[in-house]
C-alpha positions in Angstrom: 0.0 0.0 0.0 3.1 2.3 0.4 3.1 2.5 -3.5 -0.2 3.7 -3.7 -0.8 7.8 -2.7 -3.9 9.2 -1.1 -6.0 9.2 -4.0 -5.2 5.2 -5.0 -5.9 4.0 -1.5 -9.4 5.8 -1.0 -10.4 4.2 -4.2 -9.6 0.8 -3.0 -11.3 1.4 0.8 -14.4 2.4 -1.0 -14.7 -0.3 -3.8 -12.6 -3.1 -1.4 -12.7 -2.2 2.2 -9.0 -2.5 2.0 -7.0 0.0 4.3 -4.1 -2.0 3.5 -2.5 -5.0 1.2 -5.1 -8.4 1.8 -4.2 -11.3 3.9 -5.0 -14.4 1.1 -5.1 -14.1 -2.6 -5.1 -10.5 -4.4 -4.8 -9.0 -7.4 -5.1 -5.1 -7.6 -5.5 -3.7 -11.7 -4.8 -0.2 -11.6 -4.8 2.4 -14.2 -5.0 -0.6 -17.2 -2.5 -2.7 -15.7 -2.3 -5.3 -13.1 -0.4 -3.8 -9.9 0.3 -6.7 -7.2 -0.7 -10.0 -7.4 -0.5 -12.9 -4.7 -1.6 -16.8 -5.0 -2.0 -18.7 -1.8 -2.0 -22.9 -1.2 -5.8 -22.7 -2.0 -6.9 -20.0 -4.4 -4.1 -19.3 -7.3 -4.3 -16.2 -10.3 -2.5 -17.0 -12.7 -2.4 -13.8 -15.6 -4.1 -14.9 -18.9 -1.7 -15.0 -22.1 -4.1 -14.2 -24.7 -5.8 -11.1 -23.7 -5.3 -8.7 -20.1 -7.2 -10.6 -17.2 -6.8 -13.6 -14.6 -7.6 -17.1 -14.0 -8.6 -17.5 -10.4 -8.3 -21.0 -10.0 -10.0 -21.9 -6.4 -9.4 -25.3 -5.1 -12.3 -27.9 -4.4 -13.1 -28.7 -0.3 -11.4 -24.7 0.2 -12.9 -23.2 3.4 -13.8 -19.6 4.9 -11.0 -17.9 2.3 -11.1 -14.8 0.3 -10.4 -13.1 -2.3 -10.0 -9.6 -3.6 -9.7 -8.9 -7.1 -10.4 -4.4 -7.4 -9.6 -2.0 -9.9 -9.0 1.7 -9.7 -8.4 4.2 -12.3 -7.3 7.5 -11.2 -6.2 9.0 -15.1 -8.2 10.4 -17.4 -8.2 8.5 -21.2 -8.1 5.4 -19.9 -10.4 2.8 -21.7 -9.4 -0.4 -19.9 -11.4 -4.1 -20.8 -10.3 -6.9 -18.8 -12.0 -10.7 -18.4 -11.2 -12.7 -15.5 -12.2 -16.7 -15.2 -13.5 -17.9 -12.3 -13.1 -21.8 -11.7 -14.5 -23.0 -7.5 -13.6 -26.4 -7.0 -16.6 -28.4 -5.5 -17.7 -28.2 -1.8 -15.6 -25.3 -2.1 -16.8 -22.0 0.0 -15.2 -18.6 -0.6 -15.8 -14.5 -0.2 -14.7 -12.5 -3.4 -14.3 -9.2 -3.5 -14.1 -7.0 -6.6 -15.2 -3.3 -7.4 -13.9 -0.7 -9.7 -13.3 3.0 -8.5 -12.4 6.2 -10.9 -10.8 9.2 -9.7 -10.9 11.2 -13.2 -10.4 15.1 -12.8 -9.8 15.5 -16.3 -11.7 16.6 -19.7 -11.4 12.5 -21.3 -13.7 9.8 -20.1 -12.3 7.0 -18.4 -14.0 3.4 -19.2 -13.7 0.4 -17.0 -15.1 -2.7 -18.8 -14.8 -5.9 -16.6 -16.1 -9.3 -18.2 -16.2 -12.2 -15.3 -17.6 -15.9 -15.9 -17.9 -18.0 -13.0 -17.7 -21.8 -13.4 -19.0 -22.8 -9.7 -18.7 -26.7 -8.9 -21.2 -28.7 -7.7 -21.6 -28.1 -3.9 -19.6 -25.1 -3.8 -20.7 -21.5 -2.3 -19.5 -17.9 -3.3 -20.6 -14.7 -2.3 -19.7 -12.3 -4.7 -19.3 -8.3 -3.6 -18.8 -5.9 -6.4 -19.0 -2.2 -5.3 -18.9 1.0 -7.8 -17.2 3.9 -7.6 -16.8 7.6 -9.0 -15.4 10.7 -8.3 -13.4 13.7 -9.3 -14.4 17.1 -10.8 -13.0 17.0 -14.3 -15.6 17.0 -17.3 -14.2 13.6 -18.2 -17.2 10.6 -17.7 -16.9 7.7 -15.5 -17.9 4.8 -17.1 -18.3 1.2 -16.0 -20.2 -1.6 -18.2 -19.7 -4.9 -16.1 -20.6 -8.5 -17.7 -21.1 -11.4 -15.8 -21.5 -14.9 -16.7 -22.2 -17.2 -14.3 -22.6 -21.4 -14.5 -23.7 -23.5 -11.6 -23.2 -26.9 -10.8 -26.2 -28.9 -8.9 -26.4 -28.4 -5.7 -24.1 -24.8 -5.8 -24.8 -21.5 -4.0 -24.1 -18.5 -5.7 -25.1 -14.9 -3.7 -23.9 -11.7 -5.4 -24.5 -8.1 -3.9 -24.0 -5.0 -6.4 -23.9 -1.9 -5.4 -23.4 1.4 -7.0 -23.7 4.6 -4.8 -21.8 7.2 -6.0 -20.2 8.9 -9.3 -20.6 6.8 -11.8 -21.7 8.9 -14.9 -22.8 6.0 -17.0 -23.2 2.2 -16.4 -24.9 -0.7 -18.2 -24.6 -4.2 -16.4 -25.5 -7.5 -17.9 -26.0 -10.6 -16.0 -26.3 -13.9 -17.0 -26.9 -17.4 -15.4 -27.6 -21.0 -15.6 -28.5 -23.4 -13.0 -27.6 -26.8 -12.5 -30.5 -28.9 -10.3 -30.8 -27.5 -6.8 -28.4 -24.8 -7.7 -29.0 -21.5 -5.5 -28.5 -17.8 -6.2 -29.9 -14.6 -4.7 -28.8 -11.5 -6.6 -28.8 -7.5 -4.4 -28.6 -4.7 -6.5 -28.3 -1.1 -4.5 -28.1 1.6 -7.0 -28.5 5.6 -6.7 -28.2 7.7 -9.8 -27.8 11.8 -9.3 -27.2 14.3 -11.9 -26.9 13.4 -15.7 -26.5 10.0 -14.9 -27.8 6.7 -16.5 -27.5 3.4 -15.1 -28.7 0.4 -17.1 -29.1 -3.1 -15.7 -30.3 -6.6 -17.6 -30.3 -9.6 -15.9 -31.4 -12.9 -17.2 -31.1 -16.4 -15.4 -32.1 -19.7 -17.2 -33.4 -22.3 -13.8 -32.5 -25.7 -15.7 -32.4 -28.1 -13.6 -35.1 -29.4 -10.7 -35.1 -27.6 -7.5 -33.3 -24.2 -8.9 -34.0 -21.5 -7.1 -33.0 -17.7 -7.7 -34.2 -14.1 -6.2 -33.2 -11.3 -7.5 -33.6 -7.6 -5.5 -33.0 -4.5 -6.9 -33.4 -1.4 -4.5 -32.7 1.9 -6.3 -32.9 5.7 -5.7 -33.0 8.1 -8.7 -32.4 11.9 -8.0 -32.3 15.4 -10.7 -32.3 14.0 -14.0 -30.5 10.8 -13.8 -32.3 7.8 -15.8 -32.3 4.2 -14.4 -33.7 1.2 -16.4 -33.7 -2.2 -15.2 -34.5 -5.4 -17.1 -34.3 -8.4 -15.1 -35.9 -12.2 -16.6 -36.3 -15.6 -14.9 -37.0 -18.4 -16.9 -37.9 -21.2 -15.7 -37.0 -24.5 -17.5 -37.6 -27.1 -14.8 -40.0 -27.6 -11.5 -37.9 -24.5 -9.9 -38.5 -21.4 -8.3 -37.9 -17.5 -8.8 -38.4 -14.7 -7.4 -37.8 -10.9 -8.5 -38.3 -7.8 -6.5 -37.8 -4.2 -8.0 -37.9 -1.2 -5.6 -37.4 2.6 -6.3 -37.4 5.7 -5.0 -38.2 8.5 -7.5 -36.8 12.2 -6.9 -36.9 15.4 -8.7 -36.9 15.3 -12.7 -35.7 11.2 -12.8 -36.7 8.5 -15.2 -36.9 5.2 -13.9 -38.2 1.9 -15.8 -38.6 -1.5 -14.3 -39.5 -4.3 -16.6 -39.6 -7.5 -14.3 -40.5 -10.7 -17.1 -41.0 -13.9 -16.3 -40.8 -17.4 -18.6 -41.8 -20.8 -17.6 -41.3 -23.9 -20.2 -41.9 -26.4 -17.4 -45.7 -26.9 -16.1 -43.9 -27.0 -12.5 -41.8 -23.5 -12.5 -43.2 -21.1 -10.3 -41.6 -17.5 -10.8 -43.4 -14.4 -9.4 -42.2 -10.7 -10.0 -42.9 -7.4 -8.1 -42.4 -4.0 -8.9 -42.8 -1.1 -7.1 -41.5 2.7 -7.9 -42.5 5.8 -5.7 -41.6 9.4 -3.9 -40.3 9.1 -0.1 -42.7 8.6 2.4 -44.2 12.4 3.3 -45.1 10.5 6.5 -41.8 9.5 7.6 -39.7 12.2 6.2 -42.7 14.7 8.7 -42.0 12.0 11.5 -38.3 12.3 11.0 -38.6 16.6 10.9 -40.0 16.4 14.8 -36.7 14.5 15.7 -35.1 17.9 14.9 -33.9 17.4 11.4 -33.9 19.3 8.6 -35.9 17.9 5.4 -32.3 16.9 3.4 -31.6 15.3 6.5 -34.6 13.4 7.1 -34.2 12.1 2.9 -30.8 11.0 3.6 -31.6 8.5 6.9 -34.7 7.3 4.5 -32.8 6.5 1.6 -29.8 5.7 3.4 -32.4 3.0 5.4 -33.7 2.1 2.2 -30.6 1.0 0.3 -29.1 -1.4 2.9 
């Protein structure tokens, strides 16, 4: 971390939690290129020949290990596109931890593209923390487009938590899954958009074997002018289950779509979808204002409340 200066290490505590260099496996990109890198017994990365990324190569039976795979860009110009393979050996259970920050004070955008498959084994658990970044006051965009591919074995657990809170002038995220039978996932999106901003976000998981079982929940605050459109689709292949849940909170002159879909090919998949977008509560933010605070203050604890 002592090669890293102020700016580089607040981008990594706010996309990794990471006040200093990880105990376990780690590989920090930063600015297009990879940084520092360090495989362990159980988990190895191993750099890919044939284009920039990793192979993180997780070991079957591995237990309570982690880890951290972030990105930060603090130039302007940059236009960085990197795929990293996931391979969890079976039985296996492991926290990763990825995220992309941009510090970009200057007048060109700067574009993180990150393109991550998951190959989980059957048995094995992941939870999977991604966490979006942005700031800087140059007129240079910050740009993000994540794809993620994800293939589970029977029996696997896969639980992903998105979030994007901050600074991130443009973002379109596509998700994609299969299931194996009695293959698990939950997917948590928390997203605000403020300004200009537009955040884009299709999600599609094929249940394919008997007993699948997904949920996705998206949670999302939309302030000014920003625009927000999410697309998420279950379909259901097999006697499964799904469940998708879309929650916003609309402010100012924002634009918010939510397009929850639902297919069943099997007589025995059962996939339900809500929807639900809507101003703040006038009821709390007034309950809130006898507690002393000011309106701003009373919208902040709400939405703050409201994206956990």
């Amino acid at each position: 971390m002592s090669e890293l200066n102020s700016i580089e290490r607040t981008m990594l505590e706010a996309v990794a939690d990471l006040h200093e260099i990880p105990e376990g496996a780690y590989n920090i990109r930063k600015n297009g290129e990879g940084f520092s890198r360090r495989s362990t017994e159980d988990i190895e990365i191993i750099p890919k020949t044939d284009k920039p990324g990793i192979d993180i190569i997780i070991k079957p039976g591995v237990k309570n290990k982690s880890v951290h795979i972030p990105v930060i860009i603090t130039e302007a110009g940059i236009d960085d596109c990197v795929y990293n393979d996931f391979h969890i050996g079976e039985d296996a259970d492991v926290l990763i931890v990825a995220g992309c920050g941009i510090h970009n004070c200057g007048d060109q955008d700067s574009t993180h593209n990150g393109i991550h498959t998951f190959h989980i084994g059957k048995g094995a658990r992941i939870r999977y923390v991604e966490k979006h970044y942005g700031e800087g006051d140059g007129a240079g965009a910050r740009i993000l487009n994540p794809v993620t591919e994800i293939y589970q074995d029977e029996n696997s657990v896969c639980e992903m938590e998105m979030v994007q809170i901050k600074g991130v002038d443009s973002t379109v995220r596509t998700t994609t899954a299969h299931l194996a039978a009695n293959a698990k996932m939950q997917i948590i999106e928390r997203l605000m958009t403020h300004g200009q901003q537009l955040a884009k976000s299709d999600m599609r998981a094929e249940l394919d074997g008997e007993g699948a079982s997904m949920q996705i929940i998206s949670r999302s605050v939309a302030r000014d002018d920003s625009v927000q459109v999410f697309h998420p689709i279950a379909v259901g292949n097999a006697a499964c289950h799904a469940h998708i849940q879309c929650d916003s909170i609309i402010m100012d002159k924002a634009k918010i779509s939510s397009i929850p879909e639902i297919v069943a090919t099997h007589a025995d998949a059962e996939i339900i979808h809500e929807a639900a977008i809507g101003r703040i509560n006038n009821d709390q933010l007034i309950k809130l204002q006898t507690f002393g605070m000011t309106e701003l203050e009373a919208e902040s604890v709400i939405i703050e409340g409201f994206l956990k």
